[in-house]
C-alpha positions, 0 to 999 in steps of 0.5 A: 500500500506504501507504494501506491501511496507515493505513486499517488502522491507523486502526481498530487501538484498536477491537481487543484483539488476541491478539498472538505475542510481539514479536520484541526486536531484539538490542543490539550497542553500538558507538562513533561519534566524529562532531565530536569527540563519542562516541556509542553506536549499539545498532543500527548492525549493522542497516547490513548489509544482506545480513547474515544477522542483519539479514535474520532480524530483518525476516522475524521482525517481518513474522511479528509484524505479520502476527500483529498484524493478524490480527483485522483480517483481515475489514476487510481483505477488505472493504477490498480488495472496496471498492476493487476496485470502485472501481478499473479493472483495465484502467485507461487513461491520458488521451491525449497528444501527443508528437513529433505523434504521439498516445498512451495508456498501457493497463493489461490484467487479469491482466498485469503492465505498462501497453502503450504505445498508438499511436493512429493512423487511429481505430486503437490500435496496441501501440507498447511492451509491457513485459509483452514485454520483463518476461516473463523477467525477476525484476524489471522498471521502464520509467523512460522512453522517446524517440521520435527526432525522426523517430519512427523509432528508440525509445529505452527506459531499462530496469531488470531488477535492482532498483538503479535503475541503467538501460540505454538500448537503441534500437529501429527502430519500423517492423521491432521490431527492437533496435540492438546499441547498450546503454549500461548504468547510467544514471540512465535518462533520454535527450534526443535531438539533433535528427540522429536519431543522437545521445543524451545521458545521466546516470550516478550516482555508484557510491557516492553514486548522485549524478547527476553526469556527462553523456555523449553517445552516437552511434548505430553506436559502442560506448558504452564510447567514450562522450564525456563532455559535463559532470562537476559535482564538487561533491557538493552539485550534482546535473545534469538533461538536458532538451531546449527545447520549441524544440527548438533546445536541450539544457540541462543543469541542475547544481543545488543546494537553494540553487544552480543553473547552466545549460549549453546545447548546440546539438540541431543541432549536436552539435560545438558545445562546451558553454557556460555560460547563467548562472555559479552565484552563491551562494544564486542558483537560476534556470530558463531557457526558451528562446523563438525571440525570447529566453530566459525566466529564472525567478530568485531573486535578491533575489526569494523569490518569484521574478521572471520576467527576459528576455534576447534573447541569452545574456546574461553576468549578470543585469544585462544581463536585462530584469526582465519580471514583478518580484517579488510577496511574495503570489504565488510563481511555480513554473515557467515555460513558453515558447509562440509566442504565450503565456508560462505560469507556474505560480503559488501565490496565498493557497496555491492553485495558479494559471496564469496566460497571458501573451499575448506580444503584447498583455502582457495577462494571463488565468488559468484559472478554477477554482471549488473552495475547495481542489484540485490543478492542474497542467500536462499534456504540452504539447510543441508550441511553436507551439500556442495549445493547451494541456493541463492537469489537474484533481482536488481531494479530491472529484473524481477528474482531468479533463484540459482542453485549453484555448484560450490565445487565446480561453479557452475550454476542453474536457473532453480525458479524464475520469477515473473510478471503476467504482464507480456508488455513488460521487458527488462531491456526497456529498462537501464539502472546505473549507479551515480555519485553524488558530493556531500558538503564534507566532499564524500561522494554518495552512491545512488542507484538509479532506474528509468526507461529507456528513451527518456531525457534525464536532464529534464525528467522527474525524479523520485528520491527515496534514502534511509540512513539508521540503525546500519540498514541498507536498502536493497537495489531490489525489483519493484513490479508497482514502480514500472507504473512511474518509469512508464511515466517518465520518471526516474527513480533513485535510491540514495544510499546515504551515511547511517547504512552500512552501503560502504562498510561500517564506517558510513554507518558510523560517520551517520550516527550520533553526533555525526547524525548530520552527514544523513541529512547533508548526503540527502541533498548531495551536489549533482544529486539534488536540484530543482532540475533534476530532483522534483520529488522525494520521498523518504523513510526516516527524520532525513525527511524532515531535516532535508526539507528544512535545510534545503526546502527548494529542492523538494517540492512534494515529500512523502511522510512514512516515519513519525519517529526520531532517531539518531542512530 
């Protein structure tokens, strides 16, 4: 909806509108005292959310936006034509393997809910149907589902209210039929331990909704008897549960923004007491991957970019690990992932996403080769340790995800599932994304990606600019099949990938933060990136917004609002 939003609201200046009155929220002054200063928040009633005056003021300004766009009601129709052509209704998702058994998620016309498809003996089998398990039901979100190691039992996280707050129920796969077992409020994800009997689990803090405790469950037991594995008491930290692709393993990640500490329990041995991999240190975030022969560790310490670490056994502090992969200031590595015969880190070189294939026997080093100047890359499903398969997906701005399966030990690769648009007007090759580089006020240069059809005039064409800049997320140079609908109007869209991300490493998310928040907002409005010739209209996702507009009003004349929060992170 976001999409259409802006699509929207990018045409709004070429409108008069005939608009009803604005609905004027009323003022209710009341005094905050935080550090010592007083301040008068207007609007803090709005805190009420179930309050009758917060609830008549929302349907009051949905009247006035639904007034507002009613001149735009014929390119709504025809957008919504646009896309329906473009889009399948009964879209599936690229096969994949899970505990040796091959699925795909299936969307149908006219229901709801994806099924869960089984693909078995050239046969499709339902295997899950949330349009079953939604049909009495207001509300309805699957946020996971666990095959036992046996595939015999089913575990599904459910939500039937709206709150995030899930419960875990257990079905036998060969009869349908559900287990009196429910643990209710979780975070909904569930790890199996590798007896077929036992779960792990998080649940959130009732106030905060912070994930904070870890429970194990056994099959046949009433959950309120549940043992409580790991509680972090530290609001900074928040935990995640995941199982090795070993399967010798269950981790548990507490972790912080600058902090993270690792606790393993035995998946074979659910007696086994929780042990710590690595005692958190002071701004020291790692990920561990377990191999037969070792663990993987993927650190920070004295390494911005991280370096990649072994140890043979569990090691007592980073001192006792072998530094595999040192540190290099033009490559920051993402993630790692451990095979029998392959070591897989995920890489970000010069901005762009990499993988790189390290054979474990001969350490020689291969990438997978991409050919475009500007797209997105990222490892699929890939839970077989002892494979030298791997799956991974592909899409840039022009060209809509294909799916791999790449050979690691003779790099070769296949089309595994391609997707694409019903629309048999769109071509990739009408289309062209190139990077650019803007300069900062401080002279750094800004990569923008940028995406138009072919033909048009880029010294005069409108231009959409979009930027996110906190917390070290990047923005993906991904397809979008709603965004042809603005290239095929002539405009020009482009991705500003501003300091605060992590597009050139760990430094420009540094140079973005804190007190250097500054450089996001003055990357925003970059020379060559930003005037009243080529930048016509901006969008935005976060206080970059709002900052850019006020330090350079000029150059934005229409802006779209997503974000409502502060932040300098």
């Amino acid at each position: 909806m976001y999409k259409l939003q802006f699509i929207l609201i990018t045409f709004i200046p070429l409108y008069m509108f005939a608009q009803a009155p604005k609905f004027i929220a009323p003022k209710n002054s009341k005094i905050l005292s935080i550090h010592g200063h007083n301040r008068s928040d207007d609007y803090y009633w709005m805190n009420e959310r179930d309050s009758k005056a917060v609830l008549e003021n929302l349907k009051q300004e949905n009247e006035y936006a639904s007034d507002y766009f009613k001149p735009l009601q014929p390119l709504i129709n025809s957008l919504m034509t646009e896309f329906d052509k473009r889009i399948n209704p009964n879209e599936v998702s690229a096969p994949f393997i899970l505990n040796g058994k091959k699925y795909q998620m299936k969307n149908t016309d006219g229901k709801d809910y994806q099924q869960i498809i089984l693909l078995e003996k050239n046969k499709e089998l339902v295997f899950f149907d949330e349009n079953e398990r939604a049909k009495d039901a207001d509300y309805y979100d699957l946020a996971d589902w666990s095959p036992s190691p046996n595939n015999e039992l089913l575990a599904v996280s459910e939500d039937f209210i709206g709150r995030r707050k899930y419960s875990i129920t257990f079905r036998e796969n060969k009869s349908g039929k559900y287990l009196a077992d429910k643990i209710e409020e979780t975070s909904g994800g569930v790890v199996w331990a590798n007896d077929n009997k036992t779960v792990y689990y998080i649940k959130k803090d009732p106030q905060t909704l912070r994930e904070y405790q870890v429970f194990m469950h056994v099959l046949g037991t009433d959950s309120k008897a549940d043992v409580l594995i790991y509680q972090e008491d530290d609001e900074k930290f928040s935990v995640g549960l995941e199982k090795t692709i070993t399967d010798k393993y269950i981790f548990i990640s507490s972790y912080s923004s600058t902090s993270s500490e690792t606790w393993f329990l035995d998946a074979n041995n659910t007696k086994e007491p929780l042990m710590v991999f690595l005692p958190r240190r002071k701004d020291h975030l790692y990920q561990v991957a377990h191999h037969l022969n070792g663990f993987y560790i993927l650190s920070n310490q004295d390494a911005p970019n991280r370096k990649v670490l072994f140890a043979k056994s569990f090691p007592r502090n980073l001192e006792q690990c072998q530094v595999l992969i040192p540190v290099n200031p033009e490559t920051l590595i993402e993630g790692i992932s451990t095979f029998k015969n392959f070591l897989v880190l995920d890489e970000r070189n010069n901005g762009l996403r990499k993988i790189k294939l390290r054979n474990l026997s001969s350490g020689v080093d291969s990438y997978i080769s991409i050919d475009e100047e500007t797209y997105s890359l990222n490892l699929g499903l890939n839970d077989d340790y002892t494979s030298d398969e791997i799956f991974y997906s592909y899409n840039s701005m022009t060209t809509p995800s294909t799916i791999f399966q790449y050979n690691m030990a003779s790099n070769t690769k296949k089309v595994w599932f391609e997707k694409s648009l019903m629309d048999p007007s769109f071509k990739s090759s009408d289309y062209e994304s190139q990077r650019i580089w803007a300069t900062a006020n401080d002279g750094e240069k800004i990569p923008v990606s940028i995406v138009y059809k072919k033909g048009i005039d880029l010294k005069t064409a409108p231009c959409l600019l979009y930027g996110y800049g906190s917390y070290g997320y990047t923005i993906p140079d991904g397809f979008s099949a709603l965004r042809i609908s603005l290239l095929n109007r002539g405009f020009v869209f482009a991705s500003a990938h501003i300091r605060g991300s992590k597009y050139m490493g760990e430094t420009w998310y540094e140079d973005g933060k804190l007190q250097k928040k500054m450089n996001t907002f003055t990357d925003f409005i970059g020379k060559n990136l930003c005037s009243r010739r080529k930048c016509r209209w901006f969008i935005n996702g976060c206080n970059c917004q709002s900052c850019s507009l006020f330090m350079e009003r000029y150059c934005f004349p229409s802006a779209v609002c997503r974000c409502r929060n502060y932040y300098v992170g």
